[in-house]
Residue, then its C-alpha position, 0 to 999 in steps of 0.5 A: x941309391x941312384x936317381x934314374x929319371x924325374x918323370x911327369x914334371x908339370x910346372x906350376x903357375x907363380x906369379x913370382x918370375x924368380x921362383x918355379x914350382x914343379x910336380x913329378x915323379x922320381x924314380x929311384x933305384x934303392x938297393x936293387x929295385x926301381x921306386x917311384x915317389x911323387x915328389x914337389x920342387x922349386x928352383x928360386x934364383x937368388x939376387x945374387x945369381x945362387x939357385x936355391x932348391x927345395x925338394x919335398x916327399x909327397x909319398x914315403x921313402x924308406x930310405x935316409x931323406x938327407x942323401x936322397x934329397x942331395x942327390x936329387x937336388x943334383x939331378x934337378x940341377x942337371x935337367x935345369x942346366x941341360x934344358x930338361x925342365x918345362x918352361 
């Protein structure tokens, strides 16, 4: 299983200035094919300076949801870190 891109991420308007919303298409190679899932994420930065990610399924995946989602999270990480997600 590896995650090859996040497309069609639109953030959504919270007047929490901590906490984003996005909306976006995972694509997913699982054994050999290329899936798309629409998916929703949020990104909270904590008092403490910690990021805290949330990630949920809007379409089924047949898949183990627990290394799915970790392996999201990391490419969610790495596109915030890199400046890859809208402001």
């Amino acid at each position: 299983m590896k995650v090859l891109a996040i497309n069609n991420i639109v953030r959504k308007d919270v007047p929490i200035y901590y906490r984003r919303l996005f909306t976006g298409i995972v694509v997913l190679e699982l054994m050999k094919d290329s899936v798309e899932r629409r998916i929703d994420f949020s990104i909270e930065n904590k008092p403490t300076g910690a990021k805290e990610m949330s990630v949920t399924f809007l379409d089924t995946v047949d898949y183990p949801l627990i290394p799915l989602t970790r392996e999201v999270k990391k490419f969610i990480d790495h596109l915030d870190v890199n400046g890859g997600l809208p402001s």
